[in-house]
C-alpha positions in Angstrom: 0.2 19.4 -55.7 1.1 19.9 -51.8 4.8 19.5 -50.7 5.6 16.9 -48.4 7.5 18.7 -45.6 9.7 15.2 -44.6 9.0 11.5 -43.7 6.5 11.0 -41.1 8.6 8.2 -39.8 11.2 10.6 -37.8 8.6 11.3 -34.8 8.5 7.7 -34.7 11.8 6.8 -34.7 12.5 8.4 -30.5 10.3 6.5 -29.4 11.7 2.9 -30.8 15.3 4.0 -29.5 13.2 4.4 -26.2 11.5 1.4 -25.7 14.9 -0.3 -27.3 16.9 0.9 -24.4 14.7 0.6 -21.5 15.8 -2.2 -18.9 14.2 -4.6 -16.6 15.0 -3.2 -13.0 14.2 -5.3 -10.1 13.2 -9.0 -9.7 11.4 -11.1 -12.4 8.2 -13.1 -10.7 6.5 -15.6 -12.4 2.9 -14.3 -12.8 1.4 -17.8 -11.3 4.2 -16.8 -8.2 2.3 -13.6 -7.7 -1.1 -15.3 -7.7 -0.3 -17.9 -5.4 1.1 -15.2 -2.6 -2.1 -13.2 -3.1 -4.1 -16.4 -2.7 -2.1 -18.0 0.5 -2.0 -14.0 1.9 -5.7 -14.1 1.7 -6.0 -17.0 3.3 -3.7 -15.9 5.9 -5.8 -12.7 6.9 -9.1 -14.8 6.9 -7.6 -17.7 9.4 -6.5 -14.4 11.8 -10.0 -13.2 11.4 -11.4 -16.3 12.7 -8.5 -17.2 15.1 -8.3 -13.8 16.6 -11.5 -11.7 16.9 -11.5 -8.4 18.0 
């Protein structure tokens, strides 16, 4: 029978202790938050379209 060199499971194991220690940098937005400004921003852009031709 063939040898088994190690456990497969070390490769694996860098990238948990990765993810594990990565942080959250910068603000936290609600994802309804960031579809409401992209909503009232398109909304904005269309009211200066009609307000102010060029």
């Amino acid at each position: 029978m063939a040898e088994k060199k190690g456990p497969g499971f070390q490769s694996g194991a860098g990238l948990i202790r990765y993810f594990e220690e990565e942080e959250i940098k910068g603000p936290a937005l609600d994802p309804k938050l960031v579809i409401y400004i992209a909503i009232a921003l398109a909304v904005a852009v269309e009211l200066v379209k009609v307000f102010f031709p060029v």
